[in-house]
N, C-alpha and C positions, 0 to 999 in steps of 0.2 A: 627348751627341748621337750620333745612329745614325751607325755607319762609312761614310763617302762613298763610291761607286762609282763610279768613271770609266771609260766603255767609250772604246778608240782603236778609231776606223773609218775604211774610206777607200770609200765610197758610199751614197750615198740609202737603199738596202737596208739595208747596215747601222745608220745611223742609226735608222731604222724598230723595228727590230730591238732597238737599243738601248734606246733608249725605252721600247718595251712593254714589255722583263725586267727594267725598273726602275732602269736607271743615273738616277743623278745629276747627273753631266756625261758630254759627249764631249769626246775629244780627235780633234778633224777631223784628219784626212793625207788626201794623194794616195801612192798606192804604200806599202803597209804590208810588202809584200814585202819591201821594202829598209828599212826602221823605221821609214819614214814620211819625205812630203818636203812642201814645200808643196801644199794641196790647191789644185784650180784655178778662178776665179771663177764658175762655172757650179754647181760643187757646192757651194762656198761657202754661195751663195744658197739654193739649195735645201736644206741641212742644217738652215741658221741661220730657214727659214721654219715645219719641220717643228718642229726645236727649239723655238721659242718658243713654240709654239700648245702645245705637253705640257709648259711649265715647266721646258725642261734645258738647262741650260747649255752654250755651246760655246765650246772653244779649241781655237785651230788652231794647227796645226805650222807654223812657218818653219823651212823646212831649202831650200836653193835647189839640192844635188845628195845626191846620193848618195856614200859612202865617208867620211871622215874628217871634226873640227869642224874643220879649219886654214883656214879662209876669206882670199881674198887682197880686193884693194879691191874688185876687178867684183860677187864673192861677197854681200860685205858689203853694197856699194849694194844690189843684187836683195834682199837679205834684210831690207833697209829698206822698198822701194819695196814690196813683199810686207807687212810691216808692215802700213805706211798703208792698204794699199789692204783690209786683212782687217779692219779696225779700221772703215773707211768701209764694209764690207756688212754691220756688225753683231756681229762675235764679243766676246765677253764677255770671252776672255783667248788670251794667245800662248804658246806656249811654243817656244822658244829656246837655243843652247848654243852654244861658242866653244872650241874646248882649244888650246893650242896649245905642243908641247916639254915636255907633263908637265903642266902647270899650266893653269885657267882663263886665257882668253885675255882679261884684266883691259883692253885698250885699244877691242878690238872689242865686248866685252860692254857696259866703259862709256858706248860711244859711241852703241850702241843704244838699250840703255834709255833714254838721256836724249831719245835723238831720239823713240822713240814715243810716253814720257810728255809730252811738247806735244803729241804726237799727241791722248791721252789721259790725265791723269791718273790718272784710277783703272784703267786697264785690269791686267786679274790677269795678272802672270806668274809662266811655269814655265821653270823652268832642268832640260830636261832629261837626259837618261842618255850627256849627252857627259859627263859626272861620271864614268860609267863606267871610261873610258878613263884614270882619274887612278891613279899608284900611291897615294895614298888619298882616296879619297871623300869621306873624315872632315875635310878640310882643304879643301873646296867649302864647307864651311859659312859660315864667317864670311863670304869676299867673297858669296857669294851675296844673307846679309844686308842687307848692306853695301850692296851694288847694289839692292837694293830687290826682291827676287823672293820673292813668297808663297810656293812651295812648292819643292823636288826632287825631279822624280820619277830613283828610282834601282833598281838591284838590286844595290847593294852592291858595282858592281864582278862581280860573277859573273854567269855565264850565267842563271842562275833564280834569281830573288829569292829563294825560300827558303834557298837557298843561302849569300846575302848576308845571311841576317838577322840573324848579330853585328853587321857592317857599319855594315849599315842602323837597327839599334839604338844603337850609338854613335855615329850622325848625331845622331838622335832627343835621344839626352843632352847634345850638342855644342849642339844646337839649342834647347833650353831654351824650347822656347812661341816663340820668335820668329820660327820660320818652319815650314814645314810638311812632313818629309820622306812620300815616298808612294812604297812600295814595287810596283815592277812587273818582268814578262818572266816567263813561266812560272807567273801566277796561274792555278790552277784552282779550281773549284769543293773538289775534294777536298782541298786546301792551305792556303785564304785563311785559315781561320779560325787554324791554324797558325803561320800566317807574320803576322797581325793579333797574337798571343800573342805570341809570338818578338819584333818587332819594337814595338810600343807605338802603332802608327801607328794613325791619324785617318782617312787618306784610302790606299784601292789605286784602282790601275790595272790594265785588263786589257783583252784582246782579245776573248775568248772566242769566239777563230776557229775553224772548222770545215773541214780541208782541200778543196779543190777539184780533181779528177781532171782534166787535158786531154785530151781524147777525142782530140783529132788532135793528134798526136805530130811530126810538122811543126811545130805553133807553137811547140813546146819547142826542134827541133832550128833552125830559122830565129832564135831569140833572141829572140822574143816575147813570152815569158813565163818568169818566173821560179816558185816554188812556189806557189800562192793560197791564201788561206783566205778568208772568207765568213764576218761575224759571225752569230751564229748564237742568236736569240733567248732558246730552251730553255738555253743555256749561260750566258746574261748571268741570269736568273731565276734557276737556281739556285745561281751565284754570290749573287745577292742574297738566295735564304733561307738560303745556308748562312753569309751575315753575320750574319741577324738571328736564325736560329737559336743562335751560338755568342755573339752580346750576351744572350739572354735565358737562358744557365743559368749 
């Protein structure tokens, strides 16, 4: 099977965007800036209408703030009630993550996933790049298993996946077909096919964001805005030929 593309976008735009350069799935967020947080029911709707009409699949980010996986109960509820309520406008799959003192946060993780699978049975989930944060990543595999989550998306632990691709490679062996690890952060077109070598993996993730200048320099210094980028069609296409370029020699 052709290597999966997943574009992360946090706007209609870039959905759009996604789409036409050929992804396979989005990974919905609001605020990509900060790595993504829950997107909000307006864009939800709108992503998940566009999506469907071109055949692409969409999962969304539960993340309820920004900064670390340690979620306290209020956290946890929000990250439920967000759940349900993305499951009820349509998304195909969530993705999700918990850390907490070094290790997968095994009480919060389990509580979740049991609660949205009465949500939904089948809904796909991703556990993911709070795995990051683990002194090894290698050792996310099994509970993830365990918990019932299709895929990880990760970078090994490091800044840029390519980086991670021992890493992410002895996830892959750890993981033995039973679950799906999916290397991401720092895919470029000029790398994937690299880092697909490197790593063994099925499915990348990427951004294929295009920075965004603030013209008025006021909304930088008021806190308005953190750095932007803007997916960026031409960068998701050549991502996707230079997949199907390095499958066909």
């Amino acid at each position: 099977m052709p290597t999966l593309l997943e574009i992360c976008i946090d706007s209609l735009g870039g959905c759009e965007a996604a789409v036409a350069g050929g992804a396979q799935r989005i990974e919905l967020c609001g605020a990509l800036s900060v790595g993504g947080l829950t997107p909000s029911p307006g864009l939800v709707a709108q992503v998940v209408g566009v999506a469907r009409t071109a055949g692409v699949r969409v999962h969304a980010m539960v993340r309820p703030r920004a900064g670390d996986f340690a979620y306290d109960p209020h956290e946890v509820a929000t990250a439920l009630a967000d759940a349900r309520a993305l499951i009820a406008a349509g998304v195909d799959g969530l993705v999700f993550g918990a850390v907490r003192g070094g290790a997968l946060d095994m009480d919060v993780l389990g509580d979740w996933v049991a609660a949205v699978r009465r949500e939904r049975h089948d809904i796909d989930l991703t556990l993911h790049r709070a795995v990051d944060l683990l002194p090894d990543p290698v050792a996310a595999v099994e509970p993830a298993v365990a918990l019932g989550f299709a895929r990880i998306l990760t970078s090994g632990g490091a800044v840029k996946a390519v980086d991670g691709a021992a890493v992410i490679r002895a996830m892959q062996a750890r993981a033995a077909g039973r679950i799906v690890v999916m290397p991401g952060s720092g895919v470029r077109p000029d790398n994937v096919v690299a880092l697909l070598v490197a790593t063994g993996a099925s499915e990348v993730h990427a951004s294929a964001g295009m920075p965004v200048t603030q013209d008025d320099v006021k909304v930088v210094a008021l806190g308005f805005a953190a750095p932007l980028a803007r997916t960026d069609r031409a960068t998701v296409a050549a991502l996707r030929d230079a997949i199907d370029r390095g499958e066909s020699e």
